[in-house]
VEXNU-409417 format. One line per field, with one value per residue (C-alpha): residue number from 1; residue in one letter; x, y, z. Coordinates in Angstrom, 2 decimals. Example, Ala and Ser with C-alpha at 12.3 -4.5 7.8 and 13.67 -1.06 7.14 Angstrom:
BEGIN
nr c(1_2);
rest c(a_s);
u c(12.30_13.67);
v c(-4.50_-1.06);
w c(7.80_7.14);
END
This chain:
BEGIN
nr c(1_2_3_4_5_6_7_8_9_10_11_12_13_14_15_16_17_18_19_20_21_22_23_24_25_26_27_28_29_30_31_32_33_34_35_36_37_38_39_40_41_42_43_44_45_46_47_48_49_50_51_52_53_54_55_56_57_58_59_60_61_62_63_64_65_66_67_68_69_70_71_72_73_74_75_76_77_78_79_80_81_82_83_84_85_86_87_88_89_90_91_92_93_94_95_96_97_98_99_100_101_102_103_104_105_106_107_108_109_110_111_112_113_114_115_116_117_118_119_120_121_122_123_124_125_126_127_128_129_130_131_132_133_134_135_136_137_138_139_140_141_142_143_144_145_146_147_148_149_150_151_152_153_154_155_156_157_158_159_160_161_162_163_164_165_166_167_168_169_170_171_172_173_174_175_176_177_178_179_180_181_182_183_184_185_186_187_188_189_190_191_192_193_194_195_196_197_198_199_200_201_202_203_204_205_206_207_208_209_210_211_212_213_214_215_216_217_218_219_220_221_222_223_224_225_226_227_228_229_230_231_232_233_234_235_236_237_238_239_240_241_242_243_244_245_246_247_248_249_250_251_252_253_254_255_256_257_258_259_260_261_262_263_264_265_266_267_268_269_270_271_272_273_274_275_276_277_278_279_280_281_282_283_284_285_286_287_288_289_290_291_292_293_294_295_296_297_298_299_300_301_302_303_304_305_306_307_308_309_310_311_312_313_314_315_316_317_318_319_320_321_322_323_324_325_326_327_328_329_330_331_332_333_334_335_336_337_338_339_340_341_342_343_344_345_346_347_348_349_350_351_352_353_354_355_356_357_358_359_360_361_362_363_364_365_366_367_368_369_370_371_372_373_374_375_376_377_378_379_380_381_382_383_384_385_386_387_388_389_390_391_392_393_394_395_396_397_398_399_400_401_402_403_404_405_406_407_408_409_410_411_412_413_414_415_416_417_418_419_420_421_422_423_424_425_426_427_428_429_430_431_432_433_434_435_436_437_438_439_440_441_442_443_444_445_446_447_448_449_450_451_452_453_454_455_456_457_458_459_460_461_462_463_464_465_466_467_468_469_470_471_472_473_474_475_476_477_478_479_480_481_482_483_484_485_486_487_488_489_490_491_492_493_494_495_496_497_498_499_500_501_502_503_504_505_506_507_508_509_510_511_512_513_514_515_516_517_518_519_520_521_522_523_524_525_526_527_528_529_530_531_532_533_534_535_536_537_538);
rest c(x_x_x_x_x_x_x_x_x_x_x_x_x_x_x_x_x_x_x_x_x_x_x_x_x_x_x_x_x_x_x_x_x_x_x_x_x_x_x_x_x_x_x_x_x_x_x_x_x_x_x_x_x_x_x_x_x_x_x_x_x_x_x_x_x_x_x_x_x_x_x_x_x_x_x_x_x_x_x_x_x_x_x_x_x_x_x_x_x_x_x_x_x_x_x_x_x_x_x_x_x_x_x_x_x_x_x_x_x_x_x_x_x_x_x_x_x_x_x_x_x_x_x_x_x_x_x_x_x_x_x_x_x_x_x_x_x_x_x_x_x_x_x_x_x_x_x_x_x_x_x_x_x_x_x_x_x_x_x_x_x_x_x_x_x_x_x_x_x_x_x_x_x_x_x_x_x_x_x_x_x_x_x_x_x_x_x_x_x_x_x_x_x_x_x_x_x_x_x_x_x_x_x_x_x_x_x_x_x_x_x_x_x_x_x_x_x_x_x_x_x_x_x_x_x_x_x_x_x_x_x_x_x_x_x_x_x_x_x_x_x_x_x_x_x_x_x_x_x_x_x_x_x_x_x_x_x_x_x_x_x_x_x_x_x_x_x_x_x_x_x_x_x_x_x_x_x_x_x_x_x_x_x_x_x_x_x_x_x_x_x_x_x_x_x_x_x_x_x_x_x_x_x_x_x_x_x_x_x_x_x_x_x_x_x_x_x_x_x_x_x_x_x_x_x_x_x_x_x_x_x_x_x_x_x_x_x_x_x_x_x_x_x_x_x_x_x_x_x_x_x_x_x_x_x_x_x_x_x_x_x_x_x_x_x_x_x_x_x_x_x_x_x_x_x_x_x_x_x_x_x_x_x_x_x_x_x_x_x_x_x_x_x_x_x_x_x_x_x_x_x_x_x_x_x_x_x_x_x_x_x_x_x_x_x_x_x_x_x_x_x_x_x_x_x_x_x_x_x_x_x_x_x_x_x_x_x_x_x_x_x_x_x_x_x_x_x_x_x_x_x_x_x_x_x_x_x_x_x_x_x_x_x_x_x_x_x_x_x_x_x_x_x_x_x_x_x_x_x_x_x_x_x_x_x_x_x_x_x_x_x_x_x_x_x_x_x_x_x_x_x_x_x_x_x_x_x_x_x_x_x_x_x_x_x_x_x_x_x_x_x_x_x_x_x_x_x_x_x_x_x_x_x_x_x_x_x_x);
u c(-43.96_-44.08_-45.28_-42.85_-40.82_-42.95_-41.66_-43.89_-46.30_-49.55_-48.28_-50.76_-49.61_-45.93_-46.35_-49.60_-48.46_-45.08_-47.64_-49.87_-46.74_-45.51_-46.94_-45.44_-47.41_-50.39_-51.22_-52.55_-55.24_-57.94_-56.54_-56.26_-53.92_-51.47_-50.43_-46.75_-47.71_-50.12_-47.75_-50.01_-51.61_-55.45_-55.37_-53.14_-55.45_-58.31_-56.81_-56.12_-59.73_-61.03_-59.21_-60.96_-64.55_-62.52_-64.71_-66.77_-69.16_-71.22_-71.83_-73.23_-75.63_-76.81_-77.11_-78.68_-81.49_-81.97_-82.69_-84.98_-87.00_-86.12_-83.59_-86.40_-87.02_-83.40_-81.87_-84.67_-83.33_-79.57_-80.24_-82.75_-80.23_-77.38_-79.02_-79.18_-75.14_-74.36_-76.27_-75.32_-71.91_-71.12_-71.01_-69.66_-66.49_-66.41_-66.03_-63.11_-61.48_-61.50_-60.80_-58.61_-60.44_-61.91_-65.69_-65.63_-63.76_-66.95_-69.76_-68.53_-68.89_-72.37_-74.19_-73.90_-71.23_-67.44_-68.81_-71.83_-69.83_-68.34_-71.80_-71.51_-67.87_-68.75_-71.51_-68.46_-66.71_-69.18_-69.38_-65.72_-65.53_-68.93_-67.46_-64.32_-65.77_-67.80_-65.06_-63.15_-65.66_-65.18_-61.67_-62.08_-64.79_-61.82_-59.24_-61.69_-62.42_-58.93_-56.40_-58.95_-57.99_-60.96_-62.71_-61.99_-58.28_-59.04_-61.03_-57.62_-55.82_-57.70_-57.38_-53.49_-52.48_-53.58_-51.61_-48.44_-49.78_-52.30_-49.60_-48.20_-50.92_-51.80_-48.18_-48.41_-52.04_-51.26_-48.92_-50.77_-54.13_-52.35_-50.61_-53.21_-56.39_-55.73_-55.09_-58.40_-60.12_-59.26_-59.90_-63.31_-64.67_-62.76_-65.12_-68.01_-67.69_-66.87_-70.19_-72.26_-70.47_-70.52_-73.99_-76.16_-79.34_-78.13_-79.13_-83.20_-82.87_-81.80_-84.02_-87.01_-86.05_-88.95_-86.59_-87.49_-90.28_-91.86_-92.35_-93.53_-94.58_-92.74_-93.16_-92.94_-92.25_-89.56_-87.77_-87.33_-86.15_-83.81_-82.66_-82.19_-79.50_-77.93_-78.43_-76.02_-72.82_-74.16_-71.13_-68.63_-68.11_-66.23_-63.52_-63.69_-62.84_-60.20_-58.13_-59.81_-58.57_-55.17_-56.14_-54.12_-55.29_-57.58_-55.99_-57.08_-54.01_-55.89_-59.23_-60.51_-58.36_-59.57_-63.12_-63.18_-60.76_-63.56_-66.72_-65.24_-63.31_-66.05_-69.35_-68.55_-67.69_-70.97_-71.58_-68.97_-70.36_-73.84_-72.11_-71.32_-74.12_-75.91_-72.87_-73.69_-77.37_-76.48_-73.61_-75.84_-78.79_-76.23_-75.28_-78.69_-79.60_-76.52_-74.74_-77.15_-76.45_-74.13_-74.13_-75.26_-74.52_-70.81_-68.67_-65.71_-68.64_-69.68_-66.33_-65.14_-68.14_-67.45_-63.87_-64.37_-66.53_-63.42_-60.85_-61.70_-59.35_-57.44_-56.10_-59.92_-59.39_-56.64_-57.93_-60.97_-58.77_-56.04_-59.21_-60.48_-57.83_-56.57_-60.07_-60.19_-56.67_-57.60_-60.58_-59.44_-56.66_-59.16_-61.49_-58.62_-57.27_-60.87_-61.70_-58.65_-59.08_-63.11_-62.50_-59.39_-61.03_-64.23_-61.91_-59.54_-62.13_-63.75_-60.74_-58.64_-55.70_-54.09_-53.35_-52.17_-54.36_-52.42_-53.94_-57.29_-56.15_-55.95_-59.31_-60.92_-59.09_-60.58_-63.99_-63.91_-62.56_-65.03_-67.82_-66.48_-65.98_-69.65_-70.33_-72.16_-72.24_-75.34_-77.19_-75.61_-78.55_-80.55_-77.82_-77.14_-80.74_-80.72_-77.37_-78.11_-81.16_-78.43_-76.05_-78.84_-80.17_-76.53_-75.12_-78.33_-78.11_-74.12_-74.98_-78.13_-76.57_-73.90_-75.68_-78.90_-78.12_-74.38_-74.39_-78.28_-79.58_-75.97_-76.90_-73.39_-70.10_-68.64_-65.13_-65.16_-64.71_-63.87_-61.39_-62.23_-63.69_-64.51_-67.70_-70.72_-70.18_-73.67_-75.40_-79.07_-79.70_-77.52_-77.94_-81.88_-82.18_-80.35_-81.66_-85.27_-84.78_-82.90_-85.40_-88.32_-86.64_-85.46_-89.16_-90.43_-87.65_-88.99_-92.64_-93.55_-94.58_-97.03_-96.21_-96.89_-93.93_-92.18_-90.39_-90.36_-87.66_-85.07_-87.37_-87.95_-84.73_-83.88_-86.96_-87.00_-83.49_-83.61_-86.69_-86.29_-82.77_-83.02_-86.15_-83.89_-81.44_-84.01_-85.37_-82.02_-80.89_-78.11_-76.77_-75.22_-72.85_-70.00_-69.46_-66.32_-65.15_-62.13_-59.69_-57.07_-54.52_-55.11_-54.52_-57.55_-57.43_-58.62_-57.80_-60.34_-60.87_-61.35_-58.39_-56.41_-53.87_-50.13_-48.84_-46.16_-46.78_-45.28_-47.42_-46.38_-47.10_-45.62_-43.03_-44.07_-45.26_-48.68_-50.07_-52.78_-55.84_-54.87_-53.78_-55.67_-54.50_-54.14_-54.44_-53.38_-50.11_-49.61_-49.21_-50.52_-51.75_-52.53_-55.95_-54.95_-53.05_-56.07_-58.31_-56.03_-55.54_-57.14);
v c(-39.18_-41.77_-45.22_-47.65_-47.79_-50.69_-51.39_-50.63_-53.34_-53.50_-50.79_-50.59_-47.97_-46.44_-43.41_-42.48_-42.02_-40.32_-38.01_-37.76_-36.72_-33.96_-30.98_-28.86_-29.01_-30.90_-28.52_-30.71_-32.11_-34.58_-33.77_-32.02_-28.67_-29.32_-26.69_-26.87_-25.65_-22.95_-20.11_-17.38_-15.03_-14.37_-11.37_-12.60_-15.66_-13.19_-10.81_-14.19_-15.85_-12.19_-11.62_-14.97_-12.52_-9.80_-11.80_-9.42_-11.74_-9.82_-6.96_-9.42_-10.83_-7.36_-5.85_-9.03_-9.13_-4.97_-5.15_-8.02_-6.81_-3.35_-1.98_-2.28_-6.26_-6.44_-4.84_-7.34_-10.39_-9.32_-8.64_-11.96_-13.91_-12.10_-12.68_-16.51_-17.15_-15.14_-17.58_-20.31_-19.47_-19.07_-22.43_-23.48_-20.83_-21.78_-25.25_-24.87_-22.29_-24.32_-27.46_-26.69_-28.79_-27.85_-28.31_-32.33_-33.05_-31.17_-32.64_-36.20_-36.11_-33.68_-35.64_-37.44_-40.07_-41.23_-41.59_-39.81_-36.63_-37.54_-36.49_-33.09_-33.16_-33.13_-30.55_-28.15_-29.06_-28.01_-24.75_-23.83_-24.69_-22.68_-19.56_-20.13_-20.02_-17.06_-14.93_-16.83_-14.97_-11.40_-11.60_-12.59_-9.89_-7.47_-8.41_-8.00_-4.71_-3.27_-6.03_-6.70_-10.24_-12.77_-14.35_-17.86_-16.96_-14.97_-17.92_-20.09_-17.12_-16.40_-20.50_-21.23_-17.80_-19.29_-22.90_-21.14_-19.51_-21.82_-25.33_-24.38_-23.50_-21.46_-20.01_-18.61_-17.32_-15.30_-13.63_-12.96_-12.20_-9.98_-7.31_-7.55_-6.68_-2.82_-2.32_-3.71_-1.91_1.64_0.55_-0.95_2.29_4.63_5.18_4.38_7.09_9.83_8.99_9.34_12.88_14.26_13.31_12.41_12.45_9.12_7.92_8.69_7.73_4.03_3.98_4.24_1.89_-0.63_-2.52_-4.00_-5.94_-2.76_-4.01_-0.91_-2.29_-4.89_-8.95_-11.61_-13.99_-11.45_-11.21_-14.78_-15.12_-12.71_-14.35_-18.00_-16.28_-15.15_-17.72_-19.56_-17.93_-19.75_-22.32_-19.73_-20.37_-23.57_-21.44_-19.35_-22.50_-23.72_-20.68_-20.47_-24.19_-22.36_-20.26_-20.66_-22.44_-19.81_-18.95_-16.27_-14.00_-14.03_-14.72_-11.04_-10.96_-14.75_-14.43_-11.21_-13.04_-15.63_-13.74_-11.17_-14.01_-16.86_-15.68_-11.82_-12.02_-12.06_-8.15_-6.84_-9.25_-7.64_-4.04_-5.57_-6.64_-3.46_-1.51_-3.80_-3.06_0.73_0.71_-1.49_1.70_3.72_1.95_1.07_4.93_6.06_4.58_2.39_-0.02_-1.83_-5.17_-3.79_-7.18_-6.95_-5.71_-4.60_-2.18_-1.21_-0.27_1.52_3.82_4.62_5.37_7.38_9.60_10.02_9.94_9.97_9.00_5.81_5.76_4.71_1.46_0.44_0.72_-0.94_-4.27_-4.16_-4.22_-6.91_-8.99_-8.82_-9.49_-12.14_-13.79_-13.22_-15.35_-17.85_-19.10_-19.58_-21.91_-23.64_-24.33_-25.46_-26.89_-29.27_-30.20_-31.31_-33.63_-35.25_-36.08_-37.55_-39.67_-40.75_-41.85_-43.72_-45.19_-45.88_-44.11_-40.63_-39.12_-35.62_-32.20_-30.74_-33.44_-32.08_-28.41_-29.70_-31.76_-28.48_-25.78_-28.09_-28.14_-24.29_-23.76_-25.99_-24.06_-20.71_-21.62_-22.60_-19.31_-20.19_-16.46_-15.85_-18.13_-16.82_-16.42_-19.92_-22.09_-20.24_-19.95_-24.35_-24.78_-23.07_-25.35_-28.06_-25.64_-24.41_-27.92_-28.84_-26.07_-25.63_-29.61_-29.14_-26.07_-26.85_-30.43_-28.57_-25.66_-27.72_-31.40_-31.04_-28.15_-28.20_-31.96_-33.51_-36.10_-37.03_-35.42_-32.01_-32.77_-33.49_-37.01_-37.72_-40.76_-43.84_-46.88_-44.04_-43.35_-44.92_-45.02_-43.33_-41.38_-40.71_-37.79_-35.64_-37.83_-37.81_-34.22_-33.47_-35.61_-34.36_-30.43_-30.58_-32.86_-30.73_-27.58_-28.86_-30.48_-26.78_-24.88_-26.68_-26.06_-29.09_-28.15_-25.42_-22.31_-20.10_-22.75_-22.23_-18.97_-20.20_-23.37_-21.62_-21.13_-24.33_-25.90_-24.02_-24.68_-28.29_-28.96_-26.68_-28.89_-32.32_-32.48_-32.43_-34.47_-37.38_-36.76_-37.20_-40.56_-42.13_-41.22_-40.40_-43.65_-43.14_-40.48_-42.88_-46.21_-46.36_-44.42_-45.46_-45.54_-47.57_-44.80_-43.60_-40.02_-37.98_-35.95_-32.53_-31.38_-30.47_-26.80_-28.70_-27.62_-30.37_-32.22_-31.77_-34.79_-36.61_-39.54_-41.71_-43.41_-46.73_-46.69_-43.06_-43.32_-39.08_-38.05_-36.50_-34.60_-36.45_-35.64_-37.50_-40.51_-43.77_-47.18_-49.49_-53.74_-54.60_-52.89_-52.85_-49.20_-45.79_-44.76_-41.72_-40.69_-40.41_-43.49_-45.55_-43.83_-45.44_-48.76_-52.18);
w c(-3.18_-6.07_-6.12_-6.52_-9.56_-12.12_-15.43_-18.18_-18.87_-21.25_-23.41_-26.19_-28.23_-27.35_-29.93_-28.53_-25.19_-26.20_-27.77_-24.57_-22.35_-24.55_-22.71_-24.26_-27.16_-26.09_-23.11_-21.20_-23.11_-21.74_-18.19_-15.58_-15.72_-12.68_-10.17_-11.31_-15.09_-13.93_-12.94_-14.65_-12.24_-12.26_-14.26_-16.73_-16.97_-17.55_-20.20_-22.16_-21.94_-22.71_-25.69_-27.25_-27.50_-29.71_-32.49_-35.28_-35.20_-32.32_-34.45_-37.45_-35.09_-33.76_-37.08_-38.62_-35.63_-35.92_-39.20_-38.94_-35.70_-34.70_-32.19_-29.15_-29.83_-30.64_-27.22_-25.19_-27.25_-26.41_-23.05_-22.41_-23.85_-21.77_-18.79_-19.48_-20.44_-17.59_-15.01_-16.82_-16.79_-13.43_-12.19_-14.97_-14.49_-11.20_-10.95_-14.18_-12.08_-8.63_-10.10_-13.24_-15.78_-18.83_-20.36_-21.47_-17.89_-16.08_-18.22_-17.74_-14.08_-14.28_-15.73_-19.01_-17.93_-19.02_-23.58_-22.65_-22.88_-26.31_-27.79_-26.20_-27.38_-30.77_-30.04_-28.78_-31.64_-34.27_-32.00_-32.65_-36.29_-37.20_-35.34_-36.83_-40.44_-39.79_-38.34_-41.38_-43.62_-42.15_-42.33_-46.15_-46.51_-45.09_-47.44_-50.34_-49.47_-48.40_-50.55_-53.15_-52.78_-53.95_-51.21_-52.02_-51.14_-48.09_-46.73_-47.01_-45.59_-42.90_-42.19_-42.49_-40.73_-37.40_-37.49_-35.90_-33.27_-32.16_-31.95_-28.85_-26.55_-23.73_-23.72_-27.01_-26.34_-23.69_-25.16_-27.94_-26.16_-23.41_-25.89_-29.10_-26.47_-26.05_-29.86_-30.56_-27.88_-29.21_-33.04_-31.64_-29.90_-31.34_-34.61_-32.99_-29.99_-32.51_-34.49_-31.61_-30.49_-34.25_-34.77_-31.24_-33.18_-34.64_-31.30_-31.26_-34.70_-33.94_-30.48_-33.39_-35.84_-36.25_-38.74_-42.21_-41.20_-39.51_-36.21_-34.19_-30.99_-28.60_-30.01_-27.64_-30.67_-32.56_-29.10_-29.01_-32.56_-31.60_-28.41_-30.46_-32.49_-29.31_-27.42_-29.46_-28.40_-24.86_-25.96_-25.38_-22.06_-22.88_-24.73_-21.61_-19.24_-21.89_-20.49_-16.88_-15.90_-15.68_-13.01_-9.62_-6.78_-4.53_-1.78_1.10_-0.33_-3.92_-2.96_-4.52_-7.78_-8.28_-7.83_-9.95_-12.37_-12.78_-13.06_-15.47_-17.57_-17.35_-17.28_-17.58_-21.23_-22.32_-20.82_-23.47_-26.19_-25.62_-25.66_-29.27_-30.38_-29.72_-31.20_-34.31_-34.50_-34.09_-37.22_-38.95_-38.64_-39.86_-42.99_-43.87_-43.35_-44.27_-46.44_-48.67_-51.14_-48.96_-46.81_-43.31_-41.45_-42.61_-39.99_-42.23_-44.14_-40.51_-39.74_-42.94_-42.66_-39.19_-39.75_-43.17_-40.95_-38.45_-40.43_-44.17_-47.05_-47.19_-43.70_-42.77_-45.07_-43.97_-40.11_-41.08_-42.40_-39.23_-36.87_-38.82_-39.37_-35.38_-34.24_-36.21_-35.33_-31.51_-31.69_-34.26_-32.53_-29.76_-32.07_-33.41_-29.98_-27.86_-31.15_-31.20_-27.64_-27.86_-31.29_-29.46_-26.35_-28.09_-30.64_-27.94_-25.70_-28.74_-30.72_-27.22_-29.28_-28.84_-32.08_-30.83_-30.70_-33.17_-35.58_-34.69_-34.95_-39.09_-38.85_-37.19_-39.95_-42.72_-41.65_-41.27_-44.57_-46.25_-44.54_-45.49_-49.39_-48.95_-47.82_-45.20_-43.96_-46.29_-43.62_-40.60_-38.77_-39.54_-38.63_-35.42_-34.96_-35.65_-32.96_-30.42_-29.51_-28.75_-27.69_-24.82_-23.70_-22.94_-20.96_-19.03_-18.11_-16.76_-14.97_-13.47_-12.74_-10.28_-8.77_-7.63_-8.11_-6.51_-3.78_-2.89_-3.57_-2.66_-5.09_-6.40_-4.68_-5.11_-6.50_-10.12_-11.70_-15.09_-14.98_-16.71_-14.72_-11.72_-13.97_-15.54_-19.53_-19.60_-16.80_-17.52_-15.72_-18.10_-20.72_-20.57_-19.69_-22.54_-25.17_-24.18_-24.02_-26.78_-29.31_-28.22_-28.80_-32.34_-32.84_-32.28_-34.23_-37.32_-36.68_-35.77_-32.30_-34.26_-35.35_-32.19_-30.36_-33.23_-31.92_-28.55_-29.38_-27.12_-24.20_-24.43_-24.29_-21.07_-18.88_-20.16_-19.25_-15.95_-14.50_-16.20_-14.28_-10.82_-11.63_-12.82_-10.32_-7.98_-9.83_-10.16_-6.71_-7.84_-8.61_-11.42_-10.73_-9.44_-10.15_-7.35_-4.74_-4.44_-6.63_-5.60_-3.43_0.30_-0.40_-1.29_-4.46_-2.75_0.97_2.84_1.58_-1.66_-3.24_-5.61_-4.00_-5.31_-4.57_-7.45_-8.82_-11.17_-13.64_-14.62_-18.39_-19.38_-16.56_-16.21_-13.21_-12.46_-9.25_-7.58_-9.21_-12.35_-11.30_-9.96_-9.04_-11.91_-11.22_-14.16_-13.72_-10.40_-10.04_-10.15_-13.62_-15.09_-16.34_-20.08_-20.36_-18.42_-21.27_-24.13_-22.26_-24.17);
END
C-alpha cells in the first residue's frame, strides 16, 4: 500500500537525496536492507562474509605474540580471546541477521542513542582503515619480494586496486568472495600441511618454544598481553554483519541453513582466524629456527619458506605473491566497503547532508595509505594492543545491552530502533558503560593503573562494561531507550514472529518507496518519510 501521493515539500538538499536513493551503488547505506533486495540465500550470504577473514594479518599477530611469549602463553591468549569474540558475537549476528541492519543501526538502539553511536562510528571506522593498512603492508611486502617493486609503490597499489571492486557493493562482493575462497584455502594449507608431514618433529619443537623473552612456565600477565592484541580483531564482527544484514527472512523452511549460516558467518569466523593465528606462530618457529635472518612476523616470508620446502624453485615465489595478493584483495574490499559505510553514517548524521559512500570509500583509501607509507607495520602490535581497549568496551556494551538488558531485563523493546526523533540523541546506559570501561582500560594500558593492571587493560574493559551495563539499565529504568512509540502509521514494523514487515511505502521527499521498517510518519510533510531522508531533514 502507499500513502497518499504528497508533493515534495522541505527538500533541503535535492542531490543528497538523489544520492541516498541510488541503491545501486549505495547498498543501502544508513538503512535497513529490504526483503525485495535480499535474494541471496544463507549460504551464499555466508561464503561472502567469510571470505572478508582471508586477511594475513592472523598469522602476523600469531607469530608476533609467539615470539614474544612462547607458543603455550600464545595458544591461551588466542584461545581466551577466541572465546570472548565468539560470545560477543552471537547476539550481535543475530540481531543483524533477524533484523537486516548493520552495526551503527544496532548500537543506536542498544544503548548509546541516535549521535551517541556516531562516536562508536568513528571507532569502526578507525578499525577498517588500520586493518586495511596492515593487510596494505603485506601485500607491499609481497610485491617486494616476488616484483621487486619498492614498497612506497606497493602501498599505492595495494590501495587503488580495490576502488573497482569495492563501488558497487554486496553484488560485486559476492561474486568475488564466493569463487576467490577455495583458491585461497588450498594455497593457505597446502604448504603448511606438507611441513608438518615432511618434518612432524617441527611440532614438539614449537609445543617448547619459550619464545625470545624465555618464558618457560605459563604467565598470567604474558597471556593477557597476548589476548589485547587479539582482542582487537573483536571489531570484526561488524564487517561480518555488513554482509549478514542480507540474510533472508528466517523462515521454518530455512530455519537450519539460517541459524548455521549465522553462527558460522557472524560469530564463527573467529574459530578459523584462531586456526590462523596458531598457523602463524607455528611458520613464524619455523623461520626463526629455520630460516634465520629473516622477518618472522611477515607472512609473505612465512609463506615463501613453506612453499620452497614443497615446491622449491621459482614456482614457490610466485605462489607465495598470488596468495598474498588474493588474501589481501578479499579482505580489502571488505575494509573499504564497512569502512565507507561507518564514516558516512557518522557525517550524515552530523552534517544533516548525504554525500555518497563512495566519497568515503576515498576518505577511508587515503587514511590507509597514509598509515602504510608511515609504516605503521613496525608497530603492529602496540597500536592493536592501544585499539582494542576501545574496540572491547564497545562491543561488550552492544552485546551485553541485548542479551541481558533486552531479552532478560525487558528494559527497552526487542525490535531494533534507529530512526531519528524515535530515539534519545544520547542514551546513558551505552553511553556511560562505554565511556567508563573503556577510560579505565586505557588508564591501565598506559600504566597508570600500576604496573601489575597494566597487562590486565583488556580484562578490564570486558568485566567493566559487562557489569556497569545492566547496572545503568537498571538505574535509568530504561527510560531512555525510546523517546516515542509511535511513529505516526498503524501498521507495526515486525509481525508477531518478529519478522520485518514488507509493506510499500512511498516516501514523500525521495518519491522511492521503502518497506515498512524504514519509514515513519512525517508532520511536516504530511506523509510517510523514510529514515534517511528524516536523518538529512533541517
Amino acid at each position: 500500500m502507499s500513502v497518499s501521493e504528497h508533493p515534495n515539500v522541505g527538500l533541503t538538499d535535492e542531490r543528497s537525496s538523489r544520492k541516498a536513493v541510488d541503491e545501486t551503488l549505495e547498498d543501502y547505506t544508513l538503512r535497513y536492507a529490504p526483503h525485495s533486495f535480499r535474494r541471496w540465500s544463507p549460504k551464499v550470504v555466508a561464503i561472502t562474509a567469510l571470505g572478508g577473514i582471508a586477511y594475513l594479518a592472523d598469522f602476523s599477530i600469531g607469530a608476533s605474540i609467539g615470539m614474544s611469549y612462547g607458543t603455550t602463553n600464545a595458544i591461551f591468549s588466542i584461545l581466551f580471546a577466541a572465546i570472548i569474540i565468539f560470545l560477543t558475537g552471537i547476539p550481535l549476528a543475530y540481531y543483524a541477521a533477524r533484523y537486516n541492519i548493520d552495526l551503527d543501526l544496532i548500537t543506536r538502539g542498544a544503548g548509546f542513542g541516535y549521535f551517541g553511536s556516531v562516536l562508536t562510528s568513528i571507532i569502526f571506522a578507525s578499525f577498517t582503515f588500520i586493518f586495511f593498512a596492515l593487510e596494505g603492508s603485506i601485500m607491499a611486502q609481497g610485491l617486494l619480494l616476488g616484483l621487486g617493486i619498492p614498497l612506497w609503490a606497493g602501498y599505492l597499489v595495494s590501495t587503488i586496486m580495490v576502488i573497482p571492486l569495492v563501488i558497487y557493493g554486496m553484488k560485486a562482493l559476492s561474486k568475488l568472495q564466493v569463487w576467490t575462497t577455495p583458491i585461497w584455502l588450498i594455497l593457505m594449507v597446502g604448504p603448511v600441511a606438507y611441513l608438518i608431514h615432511k618434518e612432524p618433529n617441527l611440532v614438539s619443537q614449537f609445543a617448547a618454544f619459550s619464545g625470545k623473552e624465555g618464558y618457560a612456565t605459563v604467565d598470567m600477565a604474558a597471556i593477557m598481553l597476548g589476548a589485547g592484541v587479539c582482542l582487537s580483531l573483536i571489531m570484526q564482527i561488524g564487517e561480518q554483519i555488513d554482509y549478514l544484514r542480507f540474510m533472508p527472512a528466517k523462515t521454518k523452511e530455512n530455519s537450519k541453513s539460517w541459524w548455521a549460516a549465522v553462527i558460522s558467518a557472524g560469530p564463527g569466523w573467529v574459530v578459523l582466524g584462531a586456526i590462523k593465528q596458531i598457523i602463524g606462530a607455528f611458520l613464524g618457529f619455523y623461520l626463526l629456527t629455520k630460516v634465520p635472518g629473516v622477518n618472522s612476523t611477515e607472512p609473505v616470508q612465512q609463506f615463501n619458506a613453506a612453499f620452497h620446502d614443497m615446491i622449491p624453485g621459482w614456482a614457490a615465489l610466485a605462489l607465495a605473491v598470488i596468495l598474498v595478493v588474493i588474501s589481501q584483495i578479499k579482505i580489502n574490499v571488505t575494509n573499504a566497503y564497512s569502512g565507507s559505510l561507518a564514516w558516512t553514517s557518522a557525517y550524515t548524521r552530523i552534517s544533516k547532508h548525504y554525500p555518497g559512500r563512495i566519497v568515503f570509500v576515498i576518505v577511508n583509501l587515503a587514511i590507509a595509505l597514509a598509515l602504510m607509507e608511515g609504516n605503521m607495520f613496525a608497530v603492529l602490535g602496540k597500536i592493536l594492543g592501544f585499539y582494542s581497549n576501545f574496540a572491547i568496551a564497545w562491543v561488550v556494551v552492544v552485546a551485553t545491552d541485548i542479551a541481558i538488558n533486552k531479552y532478560v531485563l525487558k528494559l527497552s523493546p526487542k525490535e531494533p530502533e534507529y530512526r531519528r526523533d524515535m530515539l534519545y540523541n544520547i542514551n546513558p546506559v551505552g553511553m556511560v558503560s562505554f565511556l567508563v570501561a573503556a577510560g579505565l582500560s586505557i588508564a591501565a594500558f598506559f600504566g597508570l593503573l600500576g604496573s601489575f593492571l597494566a597487562a590486565y587493560s583488556p580484562l578490564i574493559a570486558l568485566i567493566v562494561a559487562f557489569v556497569l551495563t545492566p547496572i545503568m539499565g537498571l538505574v535509568t529504568k530504561g527510560k531512555y531507550y525510546i523517546k516515542s512509540a509511535n511513529d505516526g502509521i498503524n501498521e507495526p514494523r515486525y509481525d508477531v514472529e518478529g519478522t520485518p514487515v514488507a509493506t510499500i511505502y512511498q516516501c514523500v521527499v525521495c518519491d522511492q518507496d521503502y518497506e515498512r521498517p524504514d519509514i515513519m510518519f512525517s508532520h511536516k510533510h504530511d506523509g510517510a518519510i523514510c529514515s534517511l531522508c528524516k536523518t538529512m531533514d533541517q
